[in-house]
C-alpha positions as CSV (number, residue, x, y, z in Angstrom):
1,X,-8.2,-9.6,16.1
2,X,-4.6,-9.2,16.3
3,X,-3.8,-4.9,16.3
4,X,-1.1,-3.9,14.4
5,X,-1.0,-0.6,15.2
6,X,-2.3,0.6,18.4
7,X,-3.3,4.4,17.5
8,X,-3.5,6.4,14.9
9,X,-0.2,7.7,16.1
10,X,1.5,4.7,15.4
11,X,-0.2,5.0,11.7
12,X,1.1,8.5,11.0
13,X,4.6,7.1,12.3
14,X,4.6,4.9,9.5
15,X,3.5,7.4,7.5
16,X,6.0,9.9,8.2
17,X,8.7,7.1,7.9
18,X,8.0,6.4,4.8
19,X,8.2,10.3,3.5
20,X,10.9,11.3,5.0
21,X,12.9,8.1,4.7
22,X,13.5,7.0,8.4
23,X,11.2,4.1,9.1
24,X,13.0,1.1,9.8
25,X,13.5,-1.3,6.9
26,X,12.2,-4.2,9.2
27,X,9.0,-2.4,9.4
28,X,8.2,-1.8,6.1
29,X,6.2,-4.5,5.7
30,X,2.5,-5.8,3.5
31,X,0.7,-3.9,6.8
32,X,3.0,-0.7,6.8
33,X,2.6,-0.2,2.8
34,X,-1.4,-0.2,3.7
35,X,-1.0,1.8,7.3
36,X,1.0,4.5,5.3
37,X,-1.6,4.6,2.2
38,X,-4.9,5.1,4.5
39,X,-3.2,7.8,6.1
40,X,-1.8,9.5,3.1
41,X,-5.2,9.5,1.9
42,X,-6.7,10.9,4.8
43,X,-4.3,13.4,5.7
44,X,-2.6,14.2,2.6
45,X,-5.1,13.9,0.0
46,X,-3.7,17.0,-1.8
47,X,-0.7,15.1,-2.7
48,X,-2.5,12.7,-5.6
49,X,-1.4,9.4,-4.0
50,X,-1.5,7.4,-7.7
51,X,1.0,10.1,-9.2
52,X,2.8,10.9,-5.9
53,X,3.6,7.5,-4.2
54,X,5.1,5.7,-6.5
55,X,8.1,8.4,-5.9
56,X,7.8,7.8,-2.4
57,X,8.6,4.1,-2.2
58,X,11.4,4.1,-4.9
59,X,12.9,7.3,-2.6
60,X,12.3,4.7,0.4
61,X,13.7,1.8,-0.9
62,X,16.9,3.8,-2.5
63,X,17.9,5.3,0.9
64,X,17.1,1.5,2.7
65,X,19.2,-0.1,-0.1
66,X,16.8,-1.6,-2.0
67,X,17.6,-1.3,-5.9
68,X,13.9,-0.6,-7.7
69,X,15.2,-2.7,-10.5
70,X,12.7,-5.2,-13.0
71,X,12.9,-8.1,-10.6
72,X,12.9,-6.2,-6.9
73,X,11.7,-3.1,-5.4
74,X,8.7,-1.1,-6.3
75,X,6.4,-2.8,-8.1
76,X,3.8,-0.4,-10.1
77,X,0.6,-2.5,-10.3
78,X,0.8,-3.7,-6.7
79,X,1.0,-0.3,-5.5
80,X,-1.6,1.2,-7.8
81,X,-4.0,-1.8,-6.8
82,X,-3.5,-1.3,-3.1
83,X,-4.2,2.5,-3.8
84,X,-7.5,1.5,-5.4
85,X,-8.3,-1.1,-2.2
86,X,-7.2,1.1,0.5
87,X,-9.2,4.1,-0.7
88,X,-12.6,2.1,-1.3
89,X,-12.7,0.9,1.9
90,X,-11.1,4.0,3.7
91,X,-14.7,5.6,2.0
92,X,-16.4,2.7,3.5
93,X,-16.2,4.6,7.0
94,X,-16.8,8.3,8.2
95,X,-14.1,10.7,8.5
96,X,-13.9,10.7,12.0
97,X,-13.7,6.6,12.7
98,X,-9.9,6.0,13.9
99,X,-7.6,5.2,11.4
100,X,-5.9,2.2,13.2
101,X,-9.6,0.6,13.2
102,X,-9.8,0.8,9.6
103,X,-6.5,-0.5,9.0
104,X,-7.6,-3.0,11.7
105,X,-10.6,-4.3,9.4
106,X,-8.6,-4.0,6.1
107,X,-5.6,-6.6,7.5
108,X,-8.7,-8.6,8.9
109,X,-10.6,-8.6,5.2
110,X,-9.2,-10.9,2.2
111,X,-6.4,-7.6,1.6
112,X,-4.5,-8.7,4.7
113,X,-3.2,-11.2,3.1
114,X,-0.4,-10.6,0.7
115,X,-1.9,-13.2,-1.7
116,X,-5.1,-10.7,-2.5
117,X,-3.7,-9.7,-5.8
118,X,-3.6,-13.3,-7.3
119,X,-7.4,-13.1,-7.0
120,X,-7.6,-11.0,-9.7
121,X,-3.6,-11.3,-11.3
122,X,-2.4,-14.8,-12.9
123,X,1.2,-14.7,-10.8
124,X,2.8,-14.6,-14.8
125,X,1.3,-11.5,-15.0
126,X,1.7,-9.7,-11.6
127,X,5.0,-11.2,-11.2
128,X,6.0,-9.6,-15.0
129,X,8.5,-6.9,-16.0
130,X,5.4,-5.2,-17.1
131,X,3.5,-5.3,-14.2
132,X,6.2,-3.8,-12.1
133,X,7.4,-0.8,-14.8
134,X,3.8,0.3,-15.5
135,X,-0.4,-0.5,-14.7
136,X,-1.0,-3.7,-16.0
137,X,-4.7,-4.5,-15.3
138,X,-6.2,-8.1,-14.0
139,X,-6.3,-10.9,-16.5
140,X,-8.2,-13.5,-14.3
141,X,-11.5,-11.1,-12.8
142,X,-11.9,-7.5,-12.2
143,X,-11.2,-5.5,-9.1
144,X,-14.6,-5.0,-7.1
145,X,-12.9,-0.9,-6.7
């Protein structure tokens, strides 16, 4: 299994990037966005991730010069979705199981790859205006979370 994050240090880097702003764009990538979710909702459950992330990204991608526009940059159903998946499985384990071996197993499971969504999303409809402004649910099968 490839790791791609060694500790749960390296997690709550990514974490902390992406809050205050100063991860590297390079490493904002499919695994980060999850590696920053499972640890918000570990060690920030306070903040209501569903209300309070969507903030967080469009801050992120603002200060890394990425326009949050209707054709780039956050994307509202993706991010809601991912929410959804990463907090199902994070329940799947107890509290004390590392946070890098969860986020191990979830890039190892069908959500590690950035295709997972048109399981359930016809690409005309995740891809949509829509879909990025606001939750638009699944039009070909519903989410198992």
């Amino acid at each position: 299994m490839t790791r791609c994050y060694p500790t749960d240090a390296a997690i709550e880097r990514i974490g902390q990037g992406l809050i205050d702003r100063s991860l590297p764009k390079p490493e904002w990538t499919h695994a980060a966005h999850f590696a920053a979710t499972l640890w918000l909702l570990r060690h920030r459950p306070e903040m209501g991730l569903p209300e309070r992330l969507p903030g967080l990204i469009r801050a992120y991608n603002e200060a890394t010069g990425v326009a949050n526009t209707d054709t780039g940059g956050y994307h509202e159903t993706i991010t809601q979705a991912s929410i959804r998946a990463a907090r199902a499985l994070l329940g799947r384990y107890p509290a004390g199981r590392p946070l890098h071996e969860v986020h191990d197993d979830l890039m190892a499971s069908r959500l590690g790859d950035k295709g997972w969504l048109l399981d359930y999303w016809s690409p005309e409809r995740i891809l949509s205006v829509e879909a990025r402004r606001t939750w638009v649910g699944p039009d070909l099968k519903a989410l198992p979370f």
